[in-house]
C-alpha positions as CSV (number, residue, x, y, z in Angstrom):
1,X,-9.9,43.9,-32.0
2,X,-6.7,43.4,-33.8
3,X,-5.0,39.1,-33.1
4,X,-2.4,41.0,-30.8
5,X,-5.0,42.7,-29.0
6,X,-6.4,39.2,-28.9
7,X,-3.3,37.6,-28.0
8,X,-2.4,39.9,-24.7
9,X,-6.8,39.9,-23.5
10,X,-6.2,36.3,-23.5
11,X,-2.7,36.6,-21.4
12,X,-3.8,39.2,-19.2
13,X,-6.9,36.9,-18.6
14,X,-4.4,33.8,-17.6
15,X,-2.4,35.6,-15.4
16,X,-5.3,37.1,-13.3
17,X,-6.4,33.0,-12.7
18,X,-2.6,32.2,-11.7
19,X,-2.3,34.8,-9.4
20,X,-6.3,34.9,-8.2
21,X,-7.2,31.2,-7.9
22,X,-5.4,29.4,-4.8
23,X,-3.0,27.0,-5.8
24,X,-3.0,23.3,-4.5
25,X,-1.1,23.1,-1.5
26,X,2.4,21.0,-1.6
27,X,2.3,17.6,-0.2
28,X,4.9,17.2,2.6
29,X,5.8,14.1,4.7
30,X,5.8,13.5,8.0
31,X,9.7,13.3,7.6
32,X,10.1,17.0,5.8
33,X,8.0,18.3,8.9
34,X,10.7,16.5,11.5
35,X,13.4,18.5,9.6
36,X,11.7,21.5,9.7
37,X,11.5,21.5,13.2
38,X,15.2,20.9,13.5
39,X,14.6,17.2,15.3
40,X,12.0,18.8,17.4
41,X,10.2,16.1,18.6
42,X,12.7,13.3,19.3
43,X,15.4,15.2,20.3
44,X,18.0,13.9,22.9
45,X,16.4,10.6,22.4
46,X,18.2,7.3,21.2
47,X,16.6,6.1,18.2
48,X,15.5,3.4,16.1
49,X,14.7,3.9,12.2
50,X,12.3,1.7,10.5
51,X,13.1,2.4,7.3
52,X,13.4,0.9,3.4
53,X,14.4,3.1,-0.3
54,X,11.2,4.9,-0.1
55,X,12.1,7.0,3.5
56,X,13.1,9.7,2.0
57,X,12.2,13.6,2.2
58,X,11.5,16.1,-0.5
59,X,14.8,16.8,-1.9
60,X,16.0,12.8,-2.0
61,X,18.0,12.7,1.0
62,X,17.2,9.3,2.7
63,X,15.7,9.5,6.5
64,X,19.2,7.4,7.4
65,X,21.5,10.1,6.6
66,X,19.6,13.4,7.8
67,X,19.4,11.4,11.4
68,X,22.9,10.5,11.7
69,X,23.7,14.0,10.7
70,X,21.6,15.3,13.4
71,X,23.2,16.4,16.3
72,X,19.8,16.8,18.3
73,X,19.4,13.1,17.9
74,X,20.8,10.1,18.7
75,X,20.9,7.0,16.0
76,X,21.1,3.7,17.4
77,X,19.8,1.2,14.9
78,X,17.9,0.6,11.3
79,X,15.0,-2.3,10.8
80,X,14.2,-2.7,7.3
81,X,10.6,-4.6,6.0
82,X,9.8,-7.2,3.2
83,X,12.1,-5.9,-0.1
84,X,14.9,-5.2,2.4
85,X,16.7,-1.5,3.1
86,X,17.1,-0.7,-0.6
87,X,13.6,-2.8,-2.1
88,X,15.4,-4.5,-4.1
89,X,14.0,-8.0,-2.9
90,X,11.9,-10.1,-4.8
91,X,8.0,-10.4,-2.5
92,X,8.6,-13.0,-0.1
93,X,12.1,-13.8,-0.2
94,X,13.5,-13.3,3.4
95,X,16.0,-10.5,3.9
96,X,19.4,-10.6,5.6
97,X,20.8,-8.6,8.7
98,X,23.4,-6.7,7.7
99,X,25.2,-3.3,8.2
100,X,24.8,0.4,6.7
101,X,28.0,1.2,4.7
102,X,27.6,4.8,5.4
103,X,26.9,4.9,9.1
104,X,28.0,1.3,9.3
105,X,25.3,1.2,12.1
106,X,23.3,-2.4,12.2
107,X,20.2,-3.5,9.4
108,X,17.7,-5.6,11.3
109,X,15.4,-7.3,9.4
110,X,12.1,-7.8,10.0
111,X,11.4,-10.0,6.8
112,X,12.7,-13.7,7.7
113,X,12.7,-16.0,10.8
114,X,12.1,-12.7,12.9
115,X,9.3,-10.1,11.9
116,X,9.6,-8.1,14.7
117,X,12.4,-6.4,16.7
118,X,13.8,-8.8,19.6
119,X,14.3,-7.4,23.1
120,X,18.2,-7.2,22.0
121,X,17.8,-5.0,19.1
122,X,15.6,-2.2,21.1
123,X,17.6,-2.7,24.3
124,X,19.5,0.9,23.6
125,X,16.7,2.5,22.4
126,X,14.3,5.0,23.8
127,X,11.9,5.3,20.9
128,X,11.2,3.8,17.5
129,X,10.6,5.8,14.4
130,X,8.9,4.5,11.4
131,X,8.5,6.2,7.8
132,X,7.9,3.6,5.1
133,X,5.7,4.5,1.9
134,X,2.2,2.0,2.2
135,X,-0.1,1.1,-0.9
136,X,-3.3,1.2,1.0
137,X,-4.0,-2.7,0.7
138,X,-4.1,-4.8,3.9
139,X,-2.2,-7.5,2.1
140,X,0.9,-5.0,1.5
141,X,3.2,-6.1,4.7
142,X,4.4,-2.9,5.5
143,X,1.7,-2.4,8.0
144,X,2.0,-5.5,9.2
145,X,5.5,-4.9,10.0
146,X,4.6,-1.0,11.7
147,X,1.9,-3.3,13.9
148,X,4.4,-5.6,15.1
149,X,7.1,-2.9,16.1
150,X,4.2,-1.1,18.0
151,X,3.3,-4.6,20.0
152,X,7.4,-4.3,21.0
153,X,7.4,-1.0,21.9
154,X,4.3,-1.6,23.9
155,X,6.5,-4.7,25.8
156,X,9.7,-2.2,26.4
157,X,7.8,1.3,27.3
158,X,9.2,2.7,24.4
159,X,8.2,5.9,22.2
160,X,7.1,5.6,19.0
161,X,6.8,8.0,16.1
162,X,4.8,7.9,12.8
163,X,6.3,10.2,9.4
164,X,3.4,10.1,8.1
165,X,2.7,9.7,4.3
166,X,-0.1,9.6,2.0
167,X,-2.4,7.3,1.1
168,X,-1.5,6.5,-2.2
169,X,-5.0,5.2,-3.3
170,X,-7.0,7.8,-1.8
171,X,-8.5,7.9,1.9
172,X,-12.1,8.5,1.1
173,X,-12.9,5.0,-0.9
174,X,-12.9,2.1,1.4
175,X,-13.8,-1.2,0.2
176,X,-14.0,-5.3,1.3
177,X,-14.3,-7.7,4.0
178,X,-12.7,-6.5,7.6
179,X,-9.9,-9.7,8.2
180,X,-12.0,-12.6,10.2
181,X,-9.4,-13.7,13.0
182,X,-9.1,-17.6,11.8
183,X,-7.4,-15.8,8.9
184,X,-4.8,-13.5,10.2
185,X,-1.5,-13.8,8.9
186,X,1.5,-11.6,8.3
187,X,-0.6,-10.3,5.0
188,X,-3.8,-9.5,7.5
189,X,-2.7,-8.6,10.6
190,X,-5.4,-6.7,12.2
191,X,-9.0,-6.1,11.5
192,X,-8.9,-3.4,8.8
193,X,-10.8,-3.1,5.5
194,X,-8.7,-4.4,2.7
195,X,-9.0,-1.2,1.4
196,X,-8.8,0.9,4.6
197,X,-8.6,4.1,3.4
198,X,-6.3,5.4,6.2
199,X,-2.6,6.6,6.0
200,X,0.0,4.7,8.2
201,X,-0.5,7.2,10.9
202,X,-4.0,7.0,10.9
203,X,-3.5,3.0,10.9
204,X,-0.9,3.5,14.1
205,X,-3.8,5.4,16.3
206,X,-5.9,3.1,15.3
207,X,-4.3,-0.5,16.2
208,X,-3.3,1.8,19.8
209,X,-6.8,3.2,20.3
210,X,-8.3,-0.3,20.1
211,X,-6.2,-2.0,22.5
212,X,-4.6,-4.7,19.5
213,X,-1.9,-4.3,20.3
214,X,-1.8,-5.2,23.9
215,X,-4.2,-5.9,27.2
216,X,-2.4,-2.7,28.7
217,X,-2.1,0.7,28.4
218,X,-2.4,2.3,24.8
219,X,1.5,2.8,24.1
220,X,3.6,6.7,23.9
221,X,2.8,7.7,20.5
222,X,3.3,10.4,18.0
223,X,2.2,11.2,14.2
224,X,4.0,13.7,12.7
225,X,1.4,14.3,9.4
226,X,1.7,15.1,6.2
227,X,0.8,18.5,5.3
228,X,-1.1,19.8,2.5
229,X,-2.6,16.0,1.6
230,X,-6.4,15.7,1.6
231,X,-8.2,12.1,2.0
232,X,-9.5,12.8,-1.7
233,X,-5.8,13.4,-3.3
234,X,-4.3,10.1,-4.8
235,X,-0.7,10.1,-5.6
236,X,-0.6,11.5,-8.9
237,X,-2.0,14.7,-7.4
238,X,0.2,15.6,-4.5
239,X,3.4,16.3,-6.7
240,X,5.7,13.8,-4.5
241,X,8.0,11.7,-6.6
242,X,7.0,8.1,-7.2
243,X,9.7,5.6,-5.4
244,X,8.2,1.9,-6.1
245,X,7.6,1.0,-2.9
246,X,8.4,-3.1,-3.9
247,X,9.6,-3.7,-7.1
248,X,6.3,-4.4,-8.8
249,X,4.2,-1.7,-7.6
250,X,6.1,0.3,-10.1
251,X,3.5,3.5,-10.9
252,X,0.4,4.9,-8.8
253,X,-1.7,3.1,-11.2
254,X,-0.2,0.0,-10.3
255,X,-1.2,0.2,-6.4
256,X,-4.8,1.6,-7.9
257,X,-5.6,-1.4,-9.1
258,X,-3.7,-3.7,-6.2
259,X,-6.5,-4.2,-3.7
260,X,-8.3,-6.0,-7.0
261,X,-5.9,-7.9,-9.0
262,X,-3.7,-8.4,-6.6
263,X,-5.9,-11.2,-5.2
264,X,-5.2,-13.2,-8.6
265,X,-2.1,-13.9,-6.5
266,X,-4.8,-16.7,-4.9
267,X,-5.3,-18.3,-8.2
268,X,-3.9,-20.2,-11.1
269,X,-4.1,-16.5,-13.5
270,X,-0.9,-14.5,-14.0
271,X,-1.1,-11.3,-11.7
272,X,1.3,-9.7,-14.3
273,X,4.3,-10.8,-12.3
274,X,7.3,-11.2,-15.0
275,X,5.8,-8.4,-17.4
276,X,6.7,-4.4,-17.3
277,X,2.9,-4.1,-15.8
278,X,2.7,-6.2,-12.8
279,X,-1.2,-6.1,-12.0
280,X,-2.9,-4.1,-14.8
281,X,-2.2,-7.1,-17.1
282,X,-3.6,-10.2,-16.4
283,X,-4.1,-13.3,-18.0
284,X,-3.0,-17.1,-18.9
285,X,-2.7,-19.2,-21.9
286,X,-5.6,-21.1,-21.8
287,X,-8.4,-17.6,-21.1
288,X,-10.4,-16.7,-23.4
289,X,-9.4,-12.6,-23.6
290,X,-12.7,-11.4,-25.5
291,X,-15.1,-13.1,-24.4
292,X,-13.5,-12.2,-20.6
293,X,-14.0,-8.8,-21.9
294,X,-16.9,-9.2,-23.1
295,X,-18.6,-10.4,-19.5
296,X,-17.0,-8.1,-17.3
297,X,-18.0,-5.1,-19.6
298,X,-21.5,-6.4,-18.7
299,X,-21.7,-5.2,-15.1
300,X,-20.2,-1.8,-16.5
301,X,-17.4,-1.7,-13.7
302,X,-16.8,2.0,-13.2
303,X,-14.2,4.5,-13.6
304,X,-11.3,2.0,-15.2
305,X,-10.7,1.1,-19.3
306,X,-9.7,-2.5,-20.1
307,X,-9.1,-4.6,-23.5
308,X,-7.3,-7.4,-24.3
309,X,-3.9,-7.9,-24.5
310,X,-1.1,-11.2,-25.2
311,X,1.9,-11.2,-23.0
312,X,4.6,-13.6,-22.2
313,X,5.8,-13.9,-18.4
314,X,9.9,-13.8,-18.2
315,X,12.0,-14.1,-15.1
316,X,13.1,-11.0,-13.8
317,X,16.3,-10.8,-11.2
318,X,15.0,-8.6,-8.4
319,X,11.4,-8.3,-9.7
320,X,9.7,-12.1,-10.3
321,X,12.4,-14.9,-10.9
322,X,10.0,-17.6,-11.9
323,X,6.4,-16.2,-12.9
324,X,3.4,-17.8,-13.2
325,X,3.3,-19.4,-17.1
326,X,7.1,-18.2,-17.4
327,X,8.1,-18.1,-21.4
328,X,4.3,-18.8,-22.3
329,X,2.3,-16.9,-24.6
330,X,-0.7,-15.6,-22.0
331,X,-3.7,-13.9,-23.3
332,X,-5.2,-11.5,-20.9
333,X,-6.5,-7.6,-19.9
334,X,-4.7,-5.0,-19.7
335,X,-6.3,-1.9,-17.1
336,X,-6.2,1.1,-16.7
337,X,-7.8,3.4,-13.7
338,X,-9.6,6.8,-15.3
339,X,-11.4,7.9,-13.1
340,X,-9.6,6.9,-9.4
341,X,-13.1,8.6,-7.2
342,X,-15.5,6.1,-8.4
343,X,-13.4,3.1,-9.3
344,X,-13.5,0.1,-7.1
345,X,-10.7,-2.2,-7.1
346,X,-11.9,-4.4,-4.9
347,X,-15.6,-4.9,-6.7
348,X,-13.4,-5.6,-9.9
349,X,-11.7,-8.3,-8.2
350,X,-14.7,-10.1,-7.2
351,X,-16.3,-9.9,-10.7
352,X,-13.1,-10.6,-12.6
353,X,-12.6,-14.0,-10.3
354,X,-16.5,-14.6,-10.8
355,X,-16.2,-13.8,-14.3
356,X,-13.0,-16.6,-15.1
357,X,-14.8,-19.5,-12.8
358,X,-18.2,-18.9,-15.2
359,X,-16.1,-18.3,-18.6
360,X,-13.5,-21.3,-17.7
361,X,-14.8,-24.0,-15.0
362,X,-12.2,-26.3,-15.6
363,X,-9.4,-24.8,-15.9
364,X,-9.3,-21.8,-13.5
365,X,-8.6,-22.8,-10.0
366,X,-8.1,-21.4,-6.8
367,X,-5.4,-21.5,-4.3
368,X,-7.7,-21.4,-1.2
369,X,-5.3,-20.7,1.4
370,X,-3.6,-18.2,0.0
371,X,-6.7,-16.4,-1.4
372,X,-8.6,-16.8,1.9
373,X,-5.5,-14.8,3.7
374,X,-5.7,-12.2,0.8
375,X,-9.2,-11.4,1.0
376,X,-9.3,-12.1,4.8
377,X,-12.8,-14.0,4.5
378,X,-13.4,-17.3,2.7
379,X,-16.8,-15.7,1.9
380,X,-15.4,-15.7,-1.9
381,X,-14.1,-19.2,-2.2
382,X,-18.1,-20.3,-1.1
383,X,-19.5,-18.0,-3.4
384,X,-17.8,-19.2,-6.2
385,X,-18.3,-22.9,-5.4
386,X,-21.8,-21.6,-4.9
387,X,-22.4,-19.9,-8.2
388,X,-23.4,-16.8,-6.0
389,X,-23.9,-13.3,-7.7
390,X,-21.1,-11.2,-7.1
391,X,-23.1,-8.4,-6.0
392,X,-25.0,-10.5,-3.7
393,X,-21.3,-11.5,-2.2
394,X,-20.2,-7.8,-1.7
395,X,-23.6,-7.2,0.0
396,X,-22.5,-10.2,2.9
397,X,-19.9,-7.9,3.9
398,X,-21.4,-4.6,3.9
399,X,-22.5,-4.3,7.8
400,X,-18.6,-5.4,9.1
401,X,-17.6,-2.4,6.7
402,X,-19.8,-0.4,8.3
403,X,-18.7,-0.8,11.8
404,X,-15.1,-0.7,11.1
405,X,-16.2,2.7,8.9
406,X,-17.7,3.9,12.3
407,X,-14.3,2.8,14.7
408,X,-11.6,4.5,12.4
409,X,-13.6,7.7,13.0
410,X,-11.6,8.5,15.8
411,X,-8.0,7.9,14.3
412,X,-8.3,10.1,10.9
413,X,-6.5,13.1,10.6
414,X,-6.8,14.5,7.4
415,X,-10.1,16.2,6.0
């Protein structure tokens, strides 16, 4: 056979794949469903958006604009989380109420003295939309604010709708203590996983299905879902544009790895904060890179690459003002998730923090509080005071995981 006889077997041979083998279904959101239905579902109603930068369908347009240029649908108000409307808010710094320039309707905030809407701010409404972009990490507010809004819709008999988005850590892998209640805070609000594996939608039926929210009735709600997204599809494999949900979850890797190093946040280590890879690097001036390496590589941690890696925290307007070790020469790790089906962020958590209180007793320190709301248990502070195994640790909270496995059962929707 002559190389262009070669050439076209081999073409003909591609193009019978293409047009043989079923392509991956497009991801849509909850919100590109609503528009395809012209309004369907809320129309004639008077609304209220819960909303930040990532609300936005398919093409770009933001969830504000394509309501207030429905006619089918009455826009009354906008509550925006923690990062404010735009995410442009540094973690933790409370937003203001202000006012849309475009529809120059109100911007309640839900991320300062108030967290959830006040009886004046819904008193023209008959239902409450939300459609925020989650990471999948209990500690990640954004569920904590769609919990709250829920509990006022529950108190003034209003409707509430779900777009629904993807998980973008996967929903098959779920991982870590359920929250303890002498630990729940606006960063553990209800007694989830910490890596729960569930969309926000799936998280909505669930805090109504169990009666959280309040002693009555379960409240009027509706998930729109997603279509095309499977509980095994992380975000780099449903074709959706990336928006950074906060300013440093800035890639899909990023919120990979959250659930893990993002509990460095209850500790004396750099989380990355202050660097262009907030939470795959991690380190401080005083660790000992290799020889941190060198121990966690023992345990053979599964499906992520790490080595070492210097860095030097700087403030960042809008990102991390004053970092931990600001202008300090830090030596750390630097991750990277490879395989996101067997990878547990939460197990590399536990034996990177058991790892650093072996490697440097004196100098690595916990911030007990804090860490004890992250995790939701204070079985790791013990443990490490302890000198406990890490495995034997994850083992303590292996029955809770299974009961909460067994209750979100009912409120999954996607195979």
């Amino acid at each position: 056979m002559s190389a262009r006889h070669q050439t076209a077997a081999i073409a003909l041979v591609v193009l019978f794949f293409c047009c043989c083998v079923p392509a991956t279904p497009p991801v849509r959101n909850g919100l590109d469903r609503l528009i395809e239905t012209k309004f369907a579902e809320i129309r004639g109603l008077r609304v209220g958006l819960i909303v930040n930068h990532t609300s936005c369908a398919v093409d770009g347009r933001h969830a504000v604009d394509l309501f207030a240029e429905a006619d089918s649908v009455d826009l009354q108000a906008i509550f925006c989380p923690e990062h404010g409307f735009r995410g442009e808010q540094e973690g933790g710094d409370a937003v203001s109420t202000a006012s849309d320039p475009r529809t120059g309707l109100p911007v309640y905030s839900l991320y300062g003295e108030i967290r959830r809407p006040t009886a004046e701010m819904v008193q023209d409404l008959d239902a409450m939309v939300f459609d925020i972009q989650d990471v999948g990490t209990r500690f990640y507010t954004y569920i904590s604010t769609l919990f709250l809004c829920m509990q006022t819709a529950a108190e003034h008999d209003l409707r509430f709708f779900v777009l629904d988005r993807p998980n973008p850590i996967g929903g098959t892998v779920v991982e870590g203590p359920v929250l303890s209640p002498e630990f729940s805070s606006f960063i553990g609000i209800a007694p989830i996983a910490l890596r729960h594996g569930m969309s926000a939608g799936e998280l909505a039926l669930l805090f109504n299905q169990t009666g959280w929210l309040t002693a009555g009735p379960p409240i009027d709600l509706t998930v729109i879902p997603c279509s095309g997204w499977q509980r095994q599809r992380t975000f780099s494999a449903t074709g959706l544009a990336w928006i950074p949900p906060s300013p440093n979850m800035i890639s899909p890797q990023t919120a990979l790895l959250y659930p893990g190093t993002g509990l460095l946040e209850g500790t004396n280590v750099s989380e990355g904060r202050g660097t262009d890879d907030p939470f795959r690097l991690i380190g401080a001036p005083w660790l000992d890179a290799t020889e941190l390496c060198r121990q966690l590589k023992i345990n053979h941690p599964i499906g992520v690459e790490f080595d070492t890696m210097s860095f030097i925290p700087r403030s960042i307007p809008g990102k991390s003002l004053h970092p931990k070790y600001m202008d300090q020469l830090c030596q750390g790790l630097y991750f990277t998730v490879t395989d996101p089906d067997s990878f547990r962020a939460v197990e590399l958590g536990v034996g990177l923090m058991t790892a650093l209180h072996q490697l440097h007793p004196q100098e690595f320190s916990l911030r007990e509080e804090r860490l004890n709301k992250l995790l939701g248990t204070d079985l790791l502070v013990s443990a490490l005071k302890n000198e406990r195994n890490p495995d034997e640790l994850i083992s303590l909270w292996q029955s809770e995981l299974h009961e909460f496995m067994q209750q979100r059962k009912k409120a999954l929707i996607y195979p």
